[in-house]
C-alpha positions in Angstrom: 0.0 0.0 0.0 0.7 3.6 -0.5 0.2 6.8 1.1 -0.6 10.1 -0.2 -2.1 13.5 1.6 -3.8 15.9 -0.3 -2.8 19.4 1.4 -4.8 21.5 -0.7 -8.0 20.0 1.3 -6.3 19.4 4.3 -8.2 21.6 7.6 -5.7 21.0 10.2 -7.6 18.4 12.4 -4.7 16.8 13.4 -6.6 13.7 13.5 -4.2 11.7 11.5 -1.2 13.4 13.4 -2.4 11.7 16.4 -3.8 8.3 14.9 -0.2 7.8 13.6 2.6 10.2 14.3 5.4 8.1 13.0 3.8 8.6 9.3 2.0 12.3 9.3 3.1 15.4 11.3 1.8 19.5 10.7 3.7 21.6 9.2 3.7 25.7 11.3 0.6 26.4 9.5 -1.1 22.6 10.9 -1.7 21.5 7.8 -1.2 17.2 7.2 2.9 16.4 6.1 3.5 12.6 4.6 6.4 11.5 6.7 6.7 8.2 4.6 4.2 6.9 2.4 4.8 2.8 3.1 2.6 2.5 6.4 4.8 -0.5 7.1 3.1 -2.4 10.2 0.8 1.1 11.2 -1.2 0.1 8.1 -4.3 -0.5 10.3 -3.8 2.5 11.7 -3.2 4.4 8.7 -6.5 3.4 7.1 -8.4 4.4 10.4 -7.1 7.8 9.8 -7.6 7.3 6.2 -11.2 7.2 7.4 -11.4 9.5 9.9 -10.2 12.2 7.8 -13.1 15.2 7.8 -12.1 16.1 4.7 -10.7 13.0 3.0 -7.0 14.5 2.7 -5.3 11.2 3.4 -5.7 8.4 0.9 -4.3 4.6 0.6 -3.8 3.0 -2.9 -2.2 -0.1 -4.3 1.7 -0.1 -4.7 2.0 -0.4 -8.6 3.8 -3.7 -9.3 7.3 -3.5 -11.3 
């Protein structure tokens, strides 16, 4: 799986900060920053915050395959 943020609709919740602060972080201005974008063993995690998103800025895809 992959991560990706969308900034331009991120509001600053900080809910995926705080779900899983190994892979996002806010930037001065509190908006969402990817710290990797493999959620590794947080993947549960990840997709909770994926979900609890108010705005949907955080999205999990499939790794393209090589």
């Amino acid at each position: 799986m992959r991560i990706s943020v969308n900034r331009d609709l991120c509001i600053g919740s900080g809910n995926c900060a705080r779900m899983a602060p190994e892979i996002f972080d806010q930037d001065d201005n509190g908006l969402v920053t990817l710290l990797v974008t493999d959620p590794g063993a947080a993947y549960a995690r990840v997709r909770q915050a994926s979900t609890i998103c108010p705005v949907g800025a955080v999205n999990l895809s499939q790794r393209e395959s090589a």
